[in-house]
DSSP file (Angstrom, degrees, kcal/mol; ACC not computed):
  #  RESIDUE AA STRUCTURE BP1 BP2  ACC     N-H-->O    O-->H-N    N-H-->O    O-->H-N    TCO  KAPPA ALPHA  PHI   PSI    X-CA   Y-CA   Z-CA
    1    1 A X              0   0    0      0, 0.0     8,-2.2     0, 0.0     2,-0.3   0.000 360.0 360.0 360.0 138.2    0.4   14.7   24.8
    2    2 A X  B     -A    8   0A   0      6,-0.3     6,-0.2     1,-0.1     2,-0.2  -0.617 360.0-164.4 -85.8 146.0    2.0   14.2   28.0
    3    3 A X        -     0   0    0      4,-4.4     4,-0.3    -2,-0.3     3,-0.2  -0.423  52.2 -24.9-117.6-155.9    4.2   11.6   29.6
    4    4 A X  S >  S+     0   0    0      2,-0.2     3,-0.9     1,-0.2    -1,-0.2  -0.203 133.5   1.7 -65.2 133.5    5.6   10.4   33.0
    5    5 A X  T 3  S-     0   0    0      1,-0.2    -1,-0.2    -3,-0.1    -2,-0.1   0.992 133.9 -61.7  39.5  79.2    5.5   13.7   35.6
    6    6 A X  T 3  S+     0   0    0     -3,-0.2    -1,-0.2     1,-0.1    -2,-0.2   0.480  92.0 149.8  30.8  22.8    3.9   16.1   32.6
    7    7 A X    <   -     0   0    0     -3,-0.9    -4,-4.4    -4,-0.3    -1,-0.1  -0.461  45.0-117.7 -46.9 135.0    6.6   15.8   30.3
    8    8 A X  B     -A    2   0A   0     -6,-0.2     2,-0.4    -3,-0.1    -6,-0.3  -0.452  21.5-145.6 -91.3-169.6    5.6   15.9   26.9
    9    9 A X        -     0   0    0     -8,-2.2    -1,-0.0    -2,-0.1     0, 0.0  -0.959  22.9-115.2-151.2 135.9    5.9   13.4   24.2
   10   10 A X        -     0   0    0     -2,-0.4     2,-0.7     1,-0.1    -8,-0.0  -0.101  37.2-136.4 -83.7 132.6    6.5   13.6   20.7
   11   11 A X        -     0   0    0    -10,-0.0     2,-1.0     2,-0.0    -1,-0.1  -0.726  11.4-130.5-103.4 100.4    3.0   12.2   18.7
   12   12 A X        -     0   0    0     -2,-0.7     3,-0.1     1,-0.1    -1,-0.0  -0.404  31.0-179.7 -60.9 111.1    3.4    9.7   15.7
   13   13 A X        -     0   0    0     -2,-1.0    -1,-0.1     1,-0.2     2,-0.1   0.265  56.1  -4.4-100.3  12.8    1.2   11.4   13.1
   14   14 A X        -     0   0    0     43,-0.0    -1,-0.2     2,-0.0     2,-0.1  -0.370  54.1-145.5 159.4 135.3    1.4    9.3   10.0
   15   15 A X        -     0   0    0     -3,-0.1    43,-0.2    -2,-0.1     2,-0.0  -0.217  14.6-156.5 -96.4 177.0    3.3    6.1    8.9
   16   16 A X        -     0   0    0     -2,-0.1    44,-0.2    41,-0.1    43,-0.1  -0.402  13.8-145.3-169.6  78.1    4.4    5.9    4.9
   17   17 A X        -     0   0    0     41,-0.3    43,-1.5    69,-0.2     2,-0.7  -0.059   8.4-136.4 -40.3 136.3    4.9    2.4    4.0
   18   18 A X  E     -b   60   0B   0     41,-0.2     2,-0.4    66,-0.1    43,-0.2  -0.890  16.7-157.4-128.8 143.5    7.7    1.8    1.4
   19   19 A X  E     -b   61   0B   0     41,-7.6    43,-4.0    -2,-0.7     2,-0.8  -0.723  14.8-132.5-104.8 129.6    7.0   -0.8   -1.7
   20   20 A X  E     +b   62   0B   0     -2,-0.4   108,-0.2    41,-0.2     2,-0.2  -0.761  37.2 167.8 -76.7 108.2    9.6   -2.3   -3.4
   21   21 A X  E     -b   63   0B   0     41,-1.0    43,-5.6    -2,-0.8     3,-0.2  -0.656  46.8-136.5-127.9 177.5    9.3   -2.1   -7.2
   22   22 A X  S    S+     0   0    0      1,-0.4     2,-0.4    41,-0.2     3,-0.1   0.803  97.2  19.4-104.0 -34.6   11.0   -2.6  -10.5
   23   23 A X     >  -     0   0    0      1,-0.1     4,-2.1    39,-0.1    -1,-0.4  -0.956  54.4-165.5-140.2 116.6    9.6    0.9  -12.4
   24   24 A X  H  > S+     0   0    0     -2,-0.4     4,-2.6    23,-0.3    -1,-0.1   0.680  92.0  63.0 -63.6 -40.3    8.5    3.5  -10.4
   25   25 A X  H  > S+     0   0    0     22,-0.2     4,-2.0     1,-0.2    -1,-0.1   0.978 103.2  42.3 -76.1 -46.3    7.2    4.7  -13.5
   26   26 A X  H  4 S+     0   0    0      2,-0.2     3,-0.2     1,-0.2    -2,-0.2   0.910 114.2  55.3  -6.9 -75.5    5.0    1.9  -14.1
   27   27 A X  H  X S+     0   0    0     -4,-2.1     4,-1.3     1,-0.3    -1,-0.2   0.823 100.6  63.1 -35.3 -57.7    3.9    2.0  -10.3
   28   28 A X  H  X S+     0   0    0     -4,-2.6     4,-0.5     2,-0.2    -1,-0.3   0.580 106.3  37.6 -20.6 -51.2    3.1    5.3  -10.8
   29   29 A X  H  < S+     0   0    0     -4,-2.0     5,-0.3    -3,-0.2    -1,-0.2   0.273 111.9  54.9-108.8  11.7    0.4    4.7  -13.3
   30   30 A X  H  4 S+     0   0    0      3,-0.1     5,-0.3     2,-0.1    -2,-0.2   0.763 112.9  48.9-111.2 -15.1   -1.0    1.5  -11.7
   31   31 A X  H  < S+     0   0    0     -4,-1.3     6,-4.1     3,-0.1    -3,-0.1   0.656 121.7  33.5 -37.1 -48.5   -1.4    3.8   -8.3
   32   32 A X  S  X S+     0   0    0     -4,-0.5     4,-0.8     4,-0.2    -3,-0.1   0.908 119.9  49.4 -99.9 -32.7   -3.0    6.6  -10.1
   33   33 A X  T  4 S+     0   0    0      1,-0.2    -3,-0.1     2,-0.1    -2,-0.1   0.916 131.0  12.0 -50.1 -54.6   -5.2    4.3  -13.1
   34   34 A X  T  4 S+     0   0    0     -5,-0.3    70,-0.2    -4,-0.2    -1,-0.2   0.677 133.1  37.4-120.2  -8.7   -6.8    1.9  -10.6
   35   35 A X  T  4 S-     0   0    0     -5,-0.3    -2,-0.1     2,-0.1    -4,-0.1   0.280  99.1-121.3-123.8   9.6   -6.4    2.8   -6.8
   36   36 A X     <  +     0   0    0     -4,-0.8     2,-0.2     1,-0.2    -4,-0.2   0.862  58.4 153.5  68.2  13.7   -7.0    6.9   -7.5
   37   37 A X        -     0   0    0     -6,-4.1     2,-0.5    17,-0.1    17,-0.2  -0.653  37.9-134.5 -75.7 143.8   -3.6    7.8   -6.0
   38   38 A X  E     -C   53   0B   0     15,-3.9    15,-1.3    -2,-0.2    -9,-0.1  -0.906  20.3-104.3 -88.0 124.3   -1.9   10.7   -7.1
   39   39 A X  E     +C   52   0B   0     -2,-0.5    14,-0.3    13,-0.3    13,-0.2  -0.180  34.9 179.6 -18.0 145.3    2.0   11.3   -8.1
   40   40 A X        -     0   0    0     11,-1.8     2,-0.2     1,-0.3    12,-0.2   0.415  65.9 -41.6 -87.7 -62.5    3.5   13.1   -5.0
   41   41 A X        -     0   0    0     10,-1.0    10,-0.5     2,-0.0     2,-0.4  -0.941  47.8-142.9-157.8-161.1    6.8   13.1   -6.6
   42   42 A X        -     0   0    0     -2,-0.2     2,-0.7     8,-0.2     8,-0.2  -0.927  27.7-147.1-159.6 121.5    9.0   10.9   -8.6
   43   43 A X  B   > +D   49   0B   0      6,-4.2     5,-1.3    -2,-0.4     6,-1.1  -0.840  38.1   4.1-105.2 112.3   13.1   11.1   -7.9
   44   44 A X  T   5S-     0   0    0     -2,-0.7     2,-0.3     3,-0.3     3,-0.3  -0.337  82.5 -57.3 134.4 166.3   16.3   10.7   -9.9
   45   45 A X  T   5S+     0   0    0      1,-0.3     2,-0.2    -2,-0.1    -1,-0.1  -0.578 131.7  20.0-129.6  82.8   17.3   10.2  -13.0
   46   46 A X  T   5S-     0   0    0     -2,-0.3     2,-0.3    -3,-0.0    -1,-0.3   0.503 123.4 -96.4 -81.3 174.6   16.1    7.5  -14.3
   47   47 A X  T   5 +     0   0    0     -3,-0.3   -23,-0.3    -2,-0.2    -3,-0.3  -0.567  55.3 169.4-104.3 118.1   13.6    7.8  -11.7
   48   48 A X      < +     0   0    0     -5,-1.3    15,-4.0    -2,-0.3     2,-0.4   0.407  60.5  16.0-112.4 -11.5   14.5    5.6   -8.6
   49   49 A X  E     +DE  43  62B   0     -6,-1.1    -6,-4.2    13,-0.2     2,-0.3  -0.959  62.5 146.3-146.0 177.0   11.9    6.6   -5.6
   50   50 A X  E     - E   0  61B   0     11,-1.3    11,-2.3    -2,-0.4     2,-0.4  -0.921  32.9-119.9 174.0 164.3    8.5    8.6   -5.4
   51   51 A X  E     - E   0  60B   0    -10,-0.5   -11,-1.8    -2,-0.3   -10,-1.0  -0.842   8.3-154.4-124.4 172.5    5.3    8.6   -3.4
   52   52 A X  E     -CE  39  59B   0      7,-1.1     7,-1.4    -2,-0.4     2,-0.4  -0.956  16.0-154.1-127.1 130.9    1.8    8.2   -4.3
   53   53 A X  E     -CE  38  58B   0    -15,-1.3   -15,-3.9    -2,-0.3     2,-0.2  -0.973  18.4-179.4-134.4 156.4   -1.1    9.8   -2.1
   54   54 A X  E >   - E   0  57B   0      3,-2.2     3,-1.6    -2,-0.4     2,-0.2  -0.895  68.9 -63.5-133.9  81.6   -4.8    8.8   -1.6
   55   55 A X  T 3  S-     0   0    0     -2,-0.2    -1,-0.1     1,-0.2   -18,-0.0  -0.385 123.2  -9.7  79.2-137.6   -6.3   11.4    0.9
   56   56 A X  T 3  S+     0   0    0     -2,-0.2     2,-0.3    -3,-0.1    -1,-0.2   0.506 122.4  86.6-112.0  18.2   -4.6   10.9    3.9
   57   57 A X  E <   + E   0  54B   0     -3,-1.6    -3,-2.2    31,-0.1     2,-0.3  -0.681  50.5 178.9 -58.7 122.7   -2.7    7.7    2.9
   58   58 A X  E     - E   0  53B   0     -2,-0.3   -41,-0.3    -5,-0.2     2,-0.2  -0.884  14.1-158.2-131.3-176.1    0.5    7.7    1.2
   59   59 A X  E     - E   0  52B   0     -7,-1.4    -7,-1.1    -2,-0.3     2,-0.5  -0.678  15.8-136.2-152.1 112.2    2.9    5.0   -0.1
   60   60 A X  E     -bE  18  51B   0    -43,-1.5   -41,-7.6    -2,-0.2     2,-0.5  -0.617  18.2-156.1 -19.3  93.6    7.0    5.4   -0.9
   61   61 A X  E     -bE  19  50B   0    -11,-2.3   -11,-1.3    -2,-0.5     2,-0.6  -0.866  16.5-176.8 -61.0 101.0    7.7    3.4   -4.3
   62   62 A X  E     -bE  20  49B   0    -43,-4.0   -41,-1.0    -2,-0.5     2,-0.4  -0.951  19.3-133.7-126.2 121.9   11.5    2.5   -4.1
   63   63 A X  E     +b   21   0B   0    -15,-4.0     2,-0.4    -2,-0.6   -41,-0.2  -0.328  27.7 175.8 -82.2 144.9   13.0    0.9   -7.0
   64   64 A X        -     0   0    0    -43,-5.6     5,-0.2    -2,-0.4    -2,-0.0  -0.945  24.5-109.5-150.0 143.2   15.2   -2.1   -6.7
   65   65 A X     >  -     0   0    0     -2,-0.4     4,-1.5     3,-0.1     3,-0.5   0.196  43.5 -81.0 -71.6 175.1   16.9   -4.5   -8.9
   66   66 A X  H  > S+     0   0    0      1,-0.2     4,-2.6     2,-0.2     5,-0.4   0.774 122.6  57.3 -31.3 -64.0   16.4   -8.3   -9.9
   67   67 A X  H  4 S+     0   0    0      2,-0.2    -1,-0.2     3,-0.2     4,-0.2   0.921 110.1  43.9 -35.5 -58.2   18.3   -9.7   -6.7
   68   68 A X  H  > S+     0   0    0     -3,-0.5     4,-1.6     2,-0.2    -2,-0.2   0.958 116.5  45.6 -38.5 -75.1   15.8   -7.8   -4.1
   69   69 A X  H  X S+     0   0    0     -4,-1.5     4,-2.6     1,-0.2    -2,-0.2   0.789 107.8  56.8 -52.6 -43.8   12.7   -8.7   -6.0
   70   70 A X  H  X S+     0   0    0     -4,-2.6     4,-1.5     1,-0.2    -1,-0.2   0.825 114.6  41.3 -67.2 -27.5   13.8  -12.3   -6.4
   71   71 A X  H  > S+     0   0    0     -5,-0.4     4,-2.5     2,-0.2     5,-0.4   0.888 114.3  49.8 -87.3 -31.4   14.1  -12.5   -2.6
   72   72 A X  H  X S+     0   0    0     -4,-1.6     4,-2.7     2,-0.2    -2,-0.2   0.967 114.1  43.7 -46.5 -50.2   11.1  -10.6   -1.9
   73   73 A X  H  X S+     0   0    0     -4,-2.6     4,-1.1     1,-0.3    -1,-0.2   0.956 108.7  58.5 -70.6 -41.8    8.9  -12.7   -4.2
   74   74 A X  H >X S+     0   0    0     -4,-1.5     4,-1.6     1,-0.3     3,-1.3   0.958 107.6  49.1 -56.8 -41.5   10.7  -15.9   -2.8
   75   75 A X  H 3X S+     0   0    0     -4,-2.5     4,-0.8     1,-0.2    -1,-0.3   0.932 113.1  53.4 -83.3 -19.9    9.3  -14.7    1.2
   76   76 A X  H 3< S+     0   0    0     -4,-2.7    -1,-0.2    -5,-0.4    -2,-0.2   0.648  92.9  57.3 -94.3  15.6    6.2  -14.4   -0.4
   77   77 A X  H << S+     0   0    0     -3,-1.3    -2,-0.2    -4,-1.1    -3,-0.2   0.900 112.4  57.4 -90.1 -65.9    5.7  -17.8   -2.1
   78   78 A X  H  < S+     0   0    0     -4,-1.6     2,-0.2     1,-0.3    -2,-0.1   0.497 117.1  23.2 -91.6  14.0    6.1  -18.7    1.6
   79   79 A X  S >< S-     0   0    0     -4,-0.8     3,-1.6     3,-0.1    -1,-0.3  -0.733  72.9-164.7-163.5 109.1    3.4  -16.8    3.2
   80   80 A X  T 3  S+     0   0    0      1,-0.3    -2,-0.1    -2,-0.2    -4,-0.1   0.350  86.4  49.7 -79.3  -1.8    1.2  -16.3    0.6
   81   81 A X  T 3   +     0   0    0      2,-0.1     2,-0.5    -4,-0.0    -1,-0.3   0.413  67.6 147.7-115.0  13.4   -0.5  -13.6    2.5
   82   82 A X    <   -     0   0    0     -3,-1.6    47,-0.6    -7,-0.2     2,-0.1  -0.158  40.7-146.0 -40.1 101.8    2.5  -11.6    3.5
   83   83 A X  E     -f  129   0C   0     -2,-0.5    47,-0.1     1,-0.2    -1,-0.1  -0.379  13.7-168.9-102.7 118.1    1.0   -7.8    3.6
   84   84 A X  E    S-     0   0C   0     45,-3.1     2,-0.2    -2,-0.1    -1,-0.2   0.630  79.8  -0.9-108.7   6.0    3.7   -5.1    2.5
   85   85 A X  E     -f  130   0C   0     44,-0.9    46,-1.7   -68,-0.1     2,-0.4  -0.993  62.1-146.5-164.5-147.7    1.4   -2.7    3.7
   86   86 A X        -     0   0    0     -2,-0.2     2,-0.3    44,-0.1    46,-0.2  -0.929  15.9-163.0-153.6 163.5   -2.5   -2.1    5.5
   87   87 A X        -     0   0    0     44,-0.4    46,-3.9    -2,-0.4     2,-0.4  -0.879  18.4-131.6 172.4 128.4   -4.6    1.1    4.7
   88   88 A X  B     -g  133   0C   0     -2,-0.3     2,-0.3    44,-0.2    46,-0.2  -0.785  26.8-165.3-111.9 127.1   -7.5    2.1    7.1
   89   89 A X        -     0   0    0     44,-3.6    46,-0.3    -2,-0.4     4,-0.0  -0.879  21.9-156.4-117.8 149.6  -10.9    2.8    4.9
   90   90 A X  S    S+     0   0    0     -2,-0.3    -1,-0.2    44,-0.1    45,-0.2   0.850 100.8  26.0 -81.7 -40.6  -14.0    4.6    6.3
   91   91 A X  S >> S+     0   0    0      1,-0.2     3,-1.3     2,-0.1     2,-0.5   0.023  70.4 171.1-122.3  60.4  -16.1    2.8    3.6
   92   92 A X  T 34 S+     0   0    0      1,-0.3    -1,-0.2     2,-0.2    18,-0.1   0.318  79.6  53.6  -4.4 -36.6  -14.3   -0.4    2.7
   93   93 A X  T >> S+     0   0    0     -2,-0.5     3,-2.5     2,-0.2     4,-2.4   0.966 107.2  50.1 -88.0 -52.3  -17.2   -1.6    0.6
   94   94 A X  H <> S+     0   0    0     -3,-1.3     4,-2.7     1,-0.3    -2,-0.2   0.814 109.8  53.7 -11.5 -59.5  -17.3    1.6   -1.4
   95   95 A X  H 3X S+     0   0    0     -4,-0.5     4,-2.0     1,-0.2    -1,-0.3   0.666 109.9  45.8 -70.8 -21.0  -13.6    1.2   -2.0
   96   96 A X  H <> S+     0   0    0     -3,-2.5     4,-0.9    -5,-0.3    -2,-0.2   0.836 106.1  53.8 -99.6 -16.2  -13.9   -2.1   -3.2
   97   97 A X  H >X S+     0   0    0     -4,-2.4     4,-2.5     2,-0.2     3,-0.7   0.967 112.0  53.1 -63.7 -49.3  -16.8   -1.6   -5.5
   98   98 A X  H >< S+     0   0    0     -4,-2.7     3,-0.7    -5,-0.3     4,-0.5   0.978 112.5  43.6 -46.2 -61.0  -14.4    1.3   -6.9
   99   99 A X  H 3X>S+     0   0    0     -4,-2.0     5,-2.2     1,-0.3     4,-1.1   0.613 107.8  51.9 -73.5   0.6  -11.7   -0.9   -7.4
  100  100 A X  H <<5S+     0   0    0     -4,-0.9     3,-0.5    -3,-0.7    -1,-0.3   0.933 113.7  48.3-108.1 -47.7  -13.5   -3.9   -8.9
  101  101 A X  T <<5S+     0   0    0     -4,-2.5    -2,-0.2    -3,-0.7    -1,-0.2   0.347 110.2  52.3-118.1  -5.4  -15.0   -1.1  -11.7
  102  102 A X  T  45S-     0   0    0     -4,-0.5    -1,-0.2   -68,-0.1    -2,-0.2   0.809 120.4-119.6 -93.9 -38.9  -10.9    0.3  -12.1
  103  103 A X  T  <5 -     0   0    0     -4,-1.1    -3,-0.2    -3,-0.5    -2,-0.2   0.829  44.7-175.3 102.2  61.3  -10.2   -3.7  -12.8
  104  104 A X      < -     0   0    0     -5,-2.2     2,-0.4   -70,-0.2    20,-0.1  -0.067  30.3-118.0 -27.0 173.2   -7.8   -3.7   -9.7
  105  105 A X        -     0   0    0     18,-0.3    18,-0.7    16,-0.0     2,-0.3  -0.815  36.4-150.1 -83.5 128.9   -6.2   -7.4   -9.6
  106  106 A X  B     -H  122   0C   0     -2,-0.4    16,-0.3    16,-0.3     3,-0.1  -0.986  30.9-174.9-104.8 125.6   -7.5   -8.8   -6.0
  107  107 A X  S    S+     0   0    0     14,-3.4     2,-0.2    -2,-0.3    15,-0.2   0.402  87.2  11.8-103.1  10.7   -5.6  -11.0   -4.4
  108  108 A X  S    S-     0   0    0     13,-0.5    13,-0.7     3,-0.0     2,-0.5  -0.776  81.7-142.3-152.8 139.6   -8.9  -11.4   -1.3
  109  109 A X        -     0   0    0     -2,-0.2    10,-0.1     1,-0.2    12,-0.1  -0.789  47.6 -52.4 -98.0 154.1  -12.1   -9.8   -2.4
  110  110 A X  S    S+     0   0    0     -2,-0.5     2,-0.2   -18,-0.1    10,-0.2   0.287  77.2 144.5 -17.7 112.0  -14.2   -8.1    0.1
  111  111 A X  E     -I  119   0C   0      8,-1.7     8,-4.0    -3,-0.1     2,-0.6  -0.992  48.6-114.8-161.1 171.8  -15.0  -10.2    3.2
  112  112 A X  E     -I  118   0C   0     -2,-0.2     6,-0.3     6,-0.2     2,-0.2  -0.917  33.3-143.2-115.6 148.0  -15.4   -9.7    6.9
  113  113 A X    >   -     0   0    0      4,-1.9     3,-2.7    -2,-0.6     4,-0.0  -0.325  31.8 -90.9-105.3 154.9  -12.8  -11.4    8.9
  114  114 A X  T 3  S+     0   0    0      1,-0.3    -1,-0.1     2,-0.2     4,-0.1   0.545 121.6  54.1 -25.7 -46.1  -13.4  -13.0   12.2
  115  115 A X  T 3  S-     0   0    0      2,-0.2    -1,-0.3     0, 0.0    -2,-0.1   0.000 129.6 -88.0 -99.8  21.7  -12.8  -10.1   14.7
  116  116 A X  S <  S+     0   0    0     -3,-2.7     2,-0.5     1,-0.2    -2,-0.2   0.347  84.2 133.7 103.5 -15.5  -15.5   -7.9   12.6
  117  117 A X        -     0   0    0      1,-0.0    -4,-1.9    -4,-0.0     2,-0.5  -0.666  45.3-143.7 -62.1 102.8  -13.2   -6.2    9.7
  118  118 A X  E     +IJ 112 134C   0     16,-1.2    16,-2.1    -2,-0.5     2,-0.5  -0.496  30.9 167.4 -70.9 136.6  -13.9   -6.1    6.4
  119  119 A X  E     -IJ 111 133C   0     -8,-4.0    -8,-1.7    -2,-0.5     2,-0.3  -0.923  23.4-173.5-128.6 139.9  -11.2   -6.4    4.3
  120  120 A X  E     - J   0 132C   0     12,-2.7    12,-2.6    -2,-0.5     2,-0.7  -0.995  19.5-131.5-146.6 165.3   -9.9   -6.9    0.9
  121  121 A X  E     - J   0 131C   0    -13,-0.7   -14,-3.4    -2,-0.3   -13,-0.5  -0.834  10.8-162.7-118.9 101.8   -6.6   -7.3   -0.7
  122  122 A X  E     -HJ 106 130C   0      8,-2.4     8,-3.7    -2,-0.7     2,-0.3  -0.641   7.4-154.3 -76.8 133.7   -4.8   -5.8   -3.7
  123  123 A X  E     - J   0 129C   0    -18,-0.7   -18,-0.3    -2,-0.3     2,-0.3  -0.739  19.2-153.8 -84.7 150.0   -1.9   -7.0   -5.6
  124  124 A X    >   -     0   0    0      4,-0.7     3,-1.1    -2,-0.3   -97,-0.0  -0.573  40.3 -80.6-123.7-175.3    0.1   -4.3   -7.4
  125  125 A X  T 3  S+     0   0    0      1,-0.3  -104,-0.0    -2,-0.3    -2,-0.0   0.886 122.6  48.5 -55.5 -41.7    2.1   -4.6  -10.2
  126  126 A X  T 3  S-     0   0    0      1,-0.1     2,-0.5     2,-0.1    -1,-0.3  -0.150 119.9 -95.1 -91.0  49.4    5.3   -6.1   -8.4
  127  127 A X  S <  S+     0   0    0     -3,-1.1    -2,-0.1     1,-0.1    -1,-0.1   0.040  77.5 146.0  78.8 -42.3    3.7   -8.5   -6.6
  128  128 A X        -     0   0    0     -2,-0.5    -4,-0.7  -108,-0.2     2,-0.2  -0.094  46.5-130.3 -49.6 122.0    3.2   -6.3   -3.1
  129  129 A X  E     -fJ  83 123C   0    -47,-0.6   -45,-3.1    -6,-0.2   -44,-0.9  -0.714  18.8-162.9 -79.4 130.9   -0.3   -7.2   -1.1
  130  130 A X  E     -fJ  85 122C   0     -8,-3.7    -8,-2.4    -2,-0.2     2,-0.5  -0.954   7.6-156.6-114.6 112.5   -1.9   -3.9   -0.3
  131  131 A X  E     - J   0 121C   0    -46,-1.7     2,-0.4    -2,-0.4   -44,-0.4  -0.802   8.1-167.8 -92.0 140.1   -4.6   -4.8    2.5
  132  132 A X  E     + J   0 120C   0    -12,-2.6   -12,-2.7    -2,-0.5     2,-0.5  -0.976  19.3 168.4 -76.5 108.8   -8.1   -2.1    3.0
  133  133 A X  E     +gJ  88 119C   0    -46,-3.9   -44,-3.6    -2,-0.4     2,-0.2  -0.963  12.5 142.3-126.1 164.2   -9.3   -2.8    5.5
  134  134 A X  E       J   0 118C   0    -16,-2.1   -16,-1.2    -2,-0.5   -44,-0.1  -0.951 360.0 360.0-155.1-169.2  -12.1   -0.9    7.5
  135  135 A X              0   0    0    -46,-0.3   -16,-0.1    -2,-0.2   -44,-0.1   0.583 360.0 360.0-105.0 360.0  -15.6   -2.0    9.7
């Protein structure tokens, strides 16, 4: 890609939200059990970060103590839809049929939102809303 008088310019090619959790290992198997993610990798000893990948989605799992989590959960008692991260589907209903038959927890079930997106909304173990959305 180019920029101002042909320069080029360096091309963001993929984001990797990171969720704050309490056991990575845990995460880890509520990632791969009910949303079909795989382990990427899992670091430290005990095990304090890792990713998860879906395709061409991934997500960073970083563990963090009591303190963190108690502040997290508290900004999200006050916006009860506070998204910690958003995932682009081609077939949104597909994906939710999958997850309703893994017995995901939903915190929005499959609807289509105002500007034409369907969406629905996962809760993960530590609380984090994971939105899908696609059209």
């Amino acid at each position: 890609m180019t920029g101002r008088a042909g320069a080029s310019r360096a091309v963001l090619v993929k984001a990797t939200p990171q969720l704050f959790v309490a056991d990575i290992a845990a995460s880890c198997a509520f990632f791969t059990s009910k949303l079909g993610f795989a382990v990427e990798f899992v670091y430290g000893e005990p095990p304090f970060y890792g990713q998860v990948a879906r395709d061409s989605a991934s997500l960073a799992l970083r563990h963090v103590d009591r303190p963190v989590r108690d502040a997290i959960a508290r900004a999200m008692k006050a916006d009860i839809d506070m998204l910690a991260a958003s995932l682009s589907v081609n077939d949104v209903t597909a994906l939710f049929r999958e997850y309703q038959q893994a017995g995901a927890p939903f915190h929005q079930t499959l609807r289509t939102e105002p500007w034409g997106a369907q969406t629905f909304i996962v809760t993960d173990p530590d609380g984090n809303l994971l939105l899908f959305a696609g059209a």
